[in-house]
C-alpha positions as CSV (number, residue, x, y, z in Angstrom):
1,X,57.0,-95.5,20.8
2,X,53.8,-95.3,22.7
3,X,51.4,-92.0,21.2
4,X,51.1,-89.6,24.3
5,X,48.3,-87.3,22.1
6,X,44.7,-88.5,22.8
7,X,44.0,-86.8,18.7
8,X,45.0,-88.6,15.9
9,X,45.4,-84.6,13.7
10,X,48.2,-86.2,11.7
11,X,48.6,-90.0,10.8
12,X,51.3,-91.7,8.7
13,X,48.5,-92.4,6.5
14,X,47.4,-89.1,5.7
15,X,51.1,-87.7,5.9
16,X,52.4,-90.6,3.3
17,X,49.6,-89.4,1.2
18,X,50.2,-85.9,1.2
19,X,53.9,-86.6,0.4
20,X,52.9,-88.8,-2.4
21,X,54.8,-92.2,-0.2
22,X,53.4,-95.2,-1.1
23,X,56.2,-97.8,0.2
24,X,56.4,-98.5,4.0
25,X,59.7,-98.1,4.8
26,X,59.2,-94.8,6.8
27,X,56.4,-95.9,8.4
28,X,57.8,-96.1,11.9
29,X,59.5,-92.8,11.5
30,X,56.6,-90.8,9.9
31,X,54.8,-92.4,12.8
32,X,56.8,-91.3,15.0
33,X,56.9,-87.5,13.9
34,X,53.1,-87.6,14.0
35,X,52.9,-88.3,17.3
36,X,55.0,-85.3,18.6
37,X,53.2,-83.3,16.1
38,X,49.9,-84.1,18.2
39,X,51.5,-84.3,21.2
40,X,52.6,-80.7,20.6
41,X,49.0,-79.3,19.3
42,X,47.6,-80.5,22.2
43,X,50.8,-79.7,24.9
44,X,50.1,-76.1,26.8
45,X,52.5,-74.8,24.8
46,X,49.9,-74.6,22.3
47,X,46.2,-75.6,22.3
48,X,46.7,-76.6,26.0
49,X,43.4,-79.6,25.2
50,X,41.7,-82.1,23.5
51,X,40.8,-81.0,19.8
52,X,39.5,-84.5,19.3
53,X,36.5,-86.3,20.0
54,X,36.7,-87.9,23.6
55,X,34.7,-90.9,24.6
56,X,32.3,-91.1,27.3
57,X,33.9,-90.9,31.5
58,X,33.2,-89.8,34.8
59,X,35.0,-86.4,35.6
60,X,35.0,-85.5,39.2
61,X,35.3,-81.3,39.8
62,X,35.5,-78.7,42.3
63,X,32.7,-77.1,43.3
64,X,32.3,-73.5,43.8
65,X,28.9,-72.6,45.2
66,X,28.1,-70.8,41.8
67,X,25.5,-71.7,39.3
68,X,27.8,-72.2,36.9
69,X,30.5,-75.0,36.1
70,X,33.1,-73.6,33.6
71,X,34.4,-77.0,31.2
72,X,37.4,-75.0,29.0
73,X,38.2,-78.4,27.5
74,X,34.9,-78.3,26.0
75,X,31.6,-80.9,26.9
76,X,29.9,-82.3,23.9
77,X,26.9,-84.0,26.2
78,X,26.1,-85.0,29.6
79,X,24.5,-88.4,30.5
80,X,24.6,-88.2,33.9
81,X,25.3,-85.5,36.9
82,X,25.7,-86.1,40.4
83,X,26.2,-83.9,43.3
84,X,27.7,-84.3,46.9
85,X,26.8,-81.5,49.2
86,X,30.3,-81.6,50.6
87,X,33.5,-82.6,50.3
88,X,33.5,-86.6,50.9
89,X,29.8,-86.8,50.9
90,X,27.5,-89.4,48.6
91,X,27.0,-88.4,44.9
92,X,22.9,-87.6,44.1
93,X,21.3,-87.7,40.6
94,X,20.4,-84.4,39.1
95,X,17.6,-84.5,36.3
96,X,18.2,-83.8,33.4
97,X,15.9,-80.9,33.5
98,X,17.7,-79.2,36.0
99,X,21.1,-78.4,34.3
100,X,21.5,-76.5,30.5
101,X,24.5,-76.5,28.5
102,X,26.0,-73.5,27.2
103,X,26.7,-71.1,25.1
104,X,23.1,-72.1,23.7
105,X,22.7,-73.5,20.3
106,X,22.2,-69.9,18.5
107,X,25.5,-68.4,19.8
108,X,27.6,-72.0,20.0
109,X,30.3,-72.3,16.7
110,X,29.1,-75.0,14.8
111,X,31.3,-77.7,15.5
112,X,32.0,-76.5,19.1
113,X,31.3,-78.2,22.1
114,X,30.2,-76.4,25.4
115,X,32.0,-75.0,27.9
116,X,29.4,-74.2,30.8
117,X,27.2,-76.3,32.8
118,X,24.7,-74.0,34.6
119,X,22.0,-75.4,36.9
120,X,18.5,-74.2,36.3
121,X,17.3,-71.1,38.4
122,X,13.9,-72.9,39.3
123,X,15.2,-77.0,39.9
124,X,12.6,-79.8,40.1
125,X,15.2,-81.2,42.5
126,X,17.0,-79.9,45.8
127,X,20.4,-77.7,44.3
128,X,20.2,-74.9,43.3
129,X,24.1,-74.2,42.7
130,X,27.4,-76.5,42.7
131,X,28.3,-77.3,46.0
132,X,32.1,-76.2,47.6
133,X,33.8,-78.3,48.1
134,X,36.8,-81.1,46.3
135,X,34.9,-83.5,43.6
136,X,31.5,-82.6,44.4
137,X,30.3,-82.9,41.2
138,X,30.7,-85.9,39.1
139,X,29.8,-85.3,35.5
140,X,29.8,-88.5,33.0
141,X,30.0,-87.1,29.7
142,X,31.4,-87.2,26.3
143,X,34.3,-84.3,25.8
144,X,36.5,-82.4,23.2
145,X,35.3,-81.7,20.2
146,X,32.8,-83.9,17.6
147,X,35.1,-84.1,15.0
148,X,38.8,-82.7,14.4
149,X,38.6,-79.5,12.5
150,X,39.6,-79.7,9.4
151,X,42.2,-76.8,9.8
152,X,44.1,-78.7,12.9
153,X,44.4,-81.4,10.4
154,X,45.7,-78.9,7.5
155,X,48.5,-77.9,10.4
156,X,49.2,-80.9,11.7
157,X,50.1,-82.5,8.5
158,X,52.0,-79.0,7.4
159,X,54.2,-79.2,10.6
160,X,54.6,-83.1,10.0
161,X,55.5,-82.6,6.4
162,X,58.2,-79.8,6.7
163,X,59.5,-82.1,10.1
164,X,60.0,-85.1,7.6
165,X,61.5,-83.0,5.1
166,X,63.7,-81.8,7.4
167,X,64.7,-85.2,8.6
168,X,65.3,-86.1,4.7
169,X,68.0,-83.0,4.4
170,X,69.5,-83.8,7.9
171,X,68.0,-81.4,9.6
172,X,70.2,-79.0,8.1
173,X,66.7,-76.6,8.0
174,X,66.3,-76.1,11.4
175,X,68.2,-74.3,14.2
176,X,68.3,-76.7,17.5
177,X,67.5,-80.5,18.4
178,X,66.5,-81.8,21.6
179,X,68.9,-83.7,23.9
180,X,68.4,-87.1,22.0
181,X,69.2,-85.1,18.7
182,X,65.6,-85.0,17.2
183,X,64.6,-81.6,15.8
184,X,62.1,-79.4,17.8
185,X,58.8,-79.6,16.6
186,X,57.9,-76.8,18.1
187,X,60.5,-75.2,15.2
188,X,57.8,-76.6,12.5
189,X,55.1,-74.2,13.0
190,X,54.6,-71.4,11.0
191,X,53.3,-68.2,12.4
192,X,50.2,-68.2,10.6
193,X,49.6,-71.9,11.8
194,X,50.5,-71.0,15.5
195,X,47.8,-68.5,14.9
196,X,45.6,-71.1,14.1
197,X,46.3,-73.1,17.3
198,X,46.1,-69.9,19.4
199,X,42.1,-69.8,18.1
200,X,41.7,-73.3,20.1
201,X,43.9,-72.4,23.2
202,X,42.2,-72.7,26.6
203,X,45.4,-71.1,27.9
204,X,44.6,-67.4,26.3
205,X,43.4,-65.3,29.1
């Protein structure tokens, strides 16, 4: 089974420690129960992104004629931004001078990554806001967070835990399975971790 999570929030590793397992004949399964835990944390039905350090790519977004470029997913740092005036048109380099990150550093959770690119209001170069148009601004830059926080992890590998548990009583602890018969994660999340989650959403208007 092929991990569709891009955050590793629980591991077999971690979960065979905190269950005190130190054979490997789980593995596979416990494996397999992390990955829909993390699958789930970061699914729209709960965090709806990436609590996880993302590497370094080229994202291509809308622009809107504003100042400002909203990121929900979060931007830890931007190595290069290009602009097209329109819709189609060639990419330019914006200096690194012209563009700020935001919330600043005295208002910014420690830990958090950005979630606004704003242009400067007096540019060395020639734009002064993001032009309209589809992918007119190509951003490469490092996203998510800079490290899992360490209560994702404390939920993840709660949820895992009472999942395996569950599968060692034959699920006789839960209400419903899916249509292959495995029990709903979702079903493995306390209220007071969903809270938890909730605190990360980008789907929270």
């Amino acid at each position: 089974m092929t991990a569709t999570a891009i955050g590793s929030y629980a591991t077999a590793a971690l979960l065979k420690s905190r269950l005190g397992v130190t054979d490997t004949t789980d593995d596979t399964a416990l494996t397999s129960i992390c990955d829909q835990v993390n699958a789930y944390i970061e699914g729209p039905q709960a965090c709806g992104r990436v609590i996880a350090p993302v590497a370094s790519t080229a994202i291509k977004l809308d622009g809107d004629g504003t100042r400002t470029l909203h990121f929900p997913p979060g931007i830890r740092a931007v190595s290069l931004l290009e602009l097209a005036d329109y819709t189609g048109a060639a990419y330019a380099t914006v200096a690194a001078t012209d563009y700020f990150l935001r919330p600043g550093p005295a208002t910014l959770a420690p830990g958090w990554p950005y979630t606004r690119l704003v242009l400067s209001d007096h540019p060395a170069g020639t734009h002064w806001v993001f032009p309209v148009g589809m992918d007119t601004v190509r951003m490469t830059a490092t996203t998510g967070f800079a490290a899992i926080p360490d209560d994702i992890t404390d939920v993840a590998l709660t949820a895992a835990t009472r999942a395996w548990h569950s599968v060692e009583s034959a699920q006789t602890d839960i209400v419903g399975t899916d249509d292959m018969g495995r029990p709903m994660v979702s079903r493995f999340f306390s209220s007071r971790d969903l809270g938890t989650l909730r605190a990360y959403s980008v789907n929270i208007p």
